[in-house]
C-alpha positions, 0 to 999 in steps of 0.5 A: 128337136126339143133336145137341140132347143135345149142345148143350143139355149143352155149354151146361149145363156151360159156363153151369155154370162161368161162373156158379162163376166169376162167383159168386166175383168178386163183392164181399163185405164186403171189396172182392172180387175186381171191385174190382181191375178197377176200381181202388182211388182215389175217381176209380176207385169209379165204374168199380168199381160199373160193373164190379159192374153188369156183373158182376151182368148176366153172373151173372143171364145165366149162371143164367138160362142154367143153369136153362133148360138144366137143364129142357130138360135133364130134358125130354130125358132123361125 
């Protein structure tokens, strides 16, 4: 049980931090950070909304991450 506690927390507070980080490379009303992966020309707009899907993908994985460790979590520690 203490191996389940230990992989269930690492990937609690790794889900945790990438979802923090994520969270702040998207785009606001300015162009945000995921606007410099892209480039900032007409040709690049297209590669700039590829790396905002892709950026979107990994900010539902890490919070669908995070809540199901959290749950298995509150089971856990019951």
């Amino acid at each position: 049980m203490d191996i389940l506690k230990i992989i269930v927390l690492v990937f609690f507070f790794a889900s945790s931090l990438s979802m923090i980080i994520f969270v702040l490379l998207h785009s606001g009303k300015g162009g945000g950070m995921s606007s410099l992966f892209g480039g900032a020309s007409m040709a690049g707009a297209a590669g700039t909304q590829i790396v905002q899907k892709n950026l979107d993908r990994l900010t539902i994985v890490s919070a669908v991450t995070f809540v199901i460790s959290t749950i298995l979590l509150i089971f856990i520690y019951k």
